[in-house]
N, C-alpha and C positions, 0 to 999 in steps of 0.2 A: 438523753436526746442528743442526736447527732445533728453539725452544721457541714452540707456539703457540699462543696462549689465545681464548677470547671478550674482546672489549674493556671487559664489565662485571667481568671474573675480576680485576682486579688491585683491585678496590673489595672484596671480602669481606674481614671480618672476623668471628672468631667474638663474638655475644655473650652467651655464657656465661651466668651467674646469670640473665640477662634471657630466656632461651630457655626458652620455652614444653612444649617437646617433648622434654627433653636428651638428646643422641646419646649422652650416660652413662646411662642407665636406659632396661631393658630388651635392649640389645645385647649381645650374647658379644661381648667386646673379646679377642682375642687378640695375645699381647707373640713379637716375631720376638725373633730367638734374640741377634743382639748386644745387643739393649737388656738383653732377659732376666739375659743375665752382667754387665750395668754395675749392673741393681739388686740382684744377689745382694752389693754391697759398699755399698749406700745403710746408713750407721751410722745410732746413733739409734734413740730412738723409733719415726722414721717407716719406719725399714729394718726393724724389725721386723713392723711391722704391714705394712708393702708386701710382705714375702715370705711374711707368714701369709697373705696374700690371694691366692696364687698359688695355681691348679694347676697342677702340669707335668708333660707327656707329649710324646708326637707333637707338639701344638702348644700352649706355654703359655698359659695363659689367665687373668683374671682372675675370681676365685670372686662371683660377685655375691650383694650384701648381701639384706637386708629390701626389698621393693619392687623386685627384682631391680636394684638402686642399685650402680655401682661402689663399690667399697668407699674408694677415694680422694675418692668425690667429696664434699664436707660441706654439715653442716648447712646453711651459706649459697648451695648450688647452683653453689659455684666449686673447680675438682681441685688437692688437696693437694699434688702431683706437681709443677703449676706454681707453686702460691704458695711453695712449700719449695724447691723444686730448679730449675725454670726451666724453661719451654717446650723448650728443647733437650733435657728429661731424658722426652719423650713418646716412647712408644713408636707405631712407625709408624703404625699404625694411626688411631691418634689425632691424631698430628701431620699425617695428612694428609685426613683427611676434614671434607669431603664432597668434596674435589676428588679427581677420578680421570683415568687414564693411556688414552693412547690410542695406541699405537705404529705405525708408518709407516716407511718405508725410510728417509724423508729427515728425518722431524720426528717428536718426540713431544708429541704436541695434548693437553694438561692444560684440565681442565672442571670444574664444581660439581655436584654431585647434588641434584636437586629432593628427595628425601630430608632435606634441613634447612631449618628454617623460614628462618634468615636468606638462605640460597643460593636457596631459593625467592622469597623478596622482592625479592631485587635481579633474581633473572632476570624475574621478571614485571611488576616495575615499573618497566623501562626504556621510558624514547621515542625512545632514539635507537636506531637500524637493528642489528641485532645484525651485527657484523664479526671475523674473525679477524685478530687482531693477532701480530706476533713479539714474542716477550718476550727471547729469543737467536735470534743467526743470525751463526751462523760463514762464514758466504761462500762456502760450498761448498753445489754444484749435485748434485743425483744425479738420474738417470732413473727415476722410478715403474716398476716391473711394471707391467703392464697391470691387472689388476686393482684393484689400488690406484689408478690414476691412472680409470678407470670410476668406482670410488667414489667420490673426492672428487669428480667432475666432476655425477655424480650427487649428491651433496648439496649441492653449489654450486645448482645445479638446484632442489632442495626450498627450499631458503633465500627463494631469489629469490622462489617460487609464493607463498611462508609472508609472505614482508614487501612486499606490495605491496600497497599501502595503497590503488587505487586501487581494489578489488574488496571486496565483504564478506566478514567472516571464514568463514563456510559457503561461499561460493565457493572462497576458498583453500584452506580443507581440502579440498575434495571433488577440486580441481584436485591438491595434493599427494597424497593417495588413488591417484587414479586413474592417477600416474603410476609409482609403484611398483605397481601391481595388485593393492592391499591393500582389502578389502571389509566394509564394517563395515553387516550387514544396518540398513535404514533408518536407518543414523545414529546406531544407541544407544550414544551414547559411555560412559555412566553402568555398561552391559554393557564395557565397554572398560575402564573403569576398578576395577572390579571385579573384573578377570581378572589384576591386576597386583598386587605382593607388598604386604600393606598391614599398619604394625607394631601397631596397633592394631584391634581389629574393630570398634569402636564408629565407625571411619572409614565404615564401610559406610552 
């Protein structure tokens, strides 16, 4: 099995306090079920307050404060959770966003969500050609489904239309557009962007 990323993905990092937008405020953060049972024994102070902060059901979750604010997160804009316990004591969710899974027979392709401001910085303010790199590759071959092997080949395809430098950018788009047979009436991207989930409305 292969691990494979964009070649800017190994540059992220979060920066916390300095983040404008925080992925702690406003999100329903829900806690998957192993971590759940490691903070029912967090002692302390902090064990206290971390498990009065719980709801648990169907899917645990964290109760969010004033300003719908994790309740971890403090005054200074930085999570109790890591300054007290260590990054390793993050519940998935959080330990892994903004980056998301993308699974394939032979590889699973880890990416950044334009969703965060710092993930959005580094992806758009790159100049070098955006490329998929291995980040693991165990040396074993396997044959795509057909399917699969259309779609990559098709995105292979969009990449190339998207980074060719040698056309204007409304050329590229309309040439990527046009090759999925996706129709965006004259071009209102602003209508395009508008139709897509946005955390805030004042984004409008």
């Amino acid at each position: 099995m292969k691990i494979i990323v964009p070649n800017y993905y190994p540059g992220f990092r979060c920066i916390a306090n300095k983040c404008r937008h925080s992925c702690c405020i406003g999100w329903e953060i829900d806690i998957d079920p192993k971590t759940r049972e490691k903070y029912r024994y967090v002692s302390g102070e902090l064990g206290k307050r971390l498990n009065a902060a719980i709801v648990d059901g169907e899917v645990s979750h964290f109760r969010l404060g004033e300003g719908e604010r994790c309740p971890m997160l403090n005054v200074n804009g930085l999570c109790d959770l890591i300054t007290e316990l260590g990054e390793e004591n993050l519940c998935q969710i959080c330990a892994d966003h903004p980056r998301f899974r993308s699974y394939f027979s032979d590889r699973t392709e880890l990416g950044l969500g334009l969703c965060c401001e710092e993930a959005a910085r580094l992806v758009l303010t790159q100049t070098e050609a955006m490329m998929l790199i291995p980040l693991e590759d165990d040396g074993t071959d396997e044959v795509l489904p057909e399917d699969e092997a259309d779609l990559l080949a098709l995105r292979g395809e969009l990449i190339a239309l998207v980074q060719d430098g040698s056309r204007p950018l409304s050329a590229r788009l309309d040439a990527m557009l046009d090759a999925v047979g996706f129709a965006i009436p004259e071009r209102d991207w602003a209508e395009v962007y508008r139709s897509l989930e946005r955390l805030d409305p004042r984004w409008d």
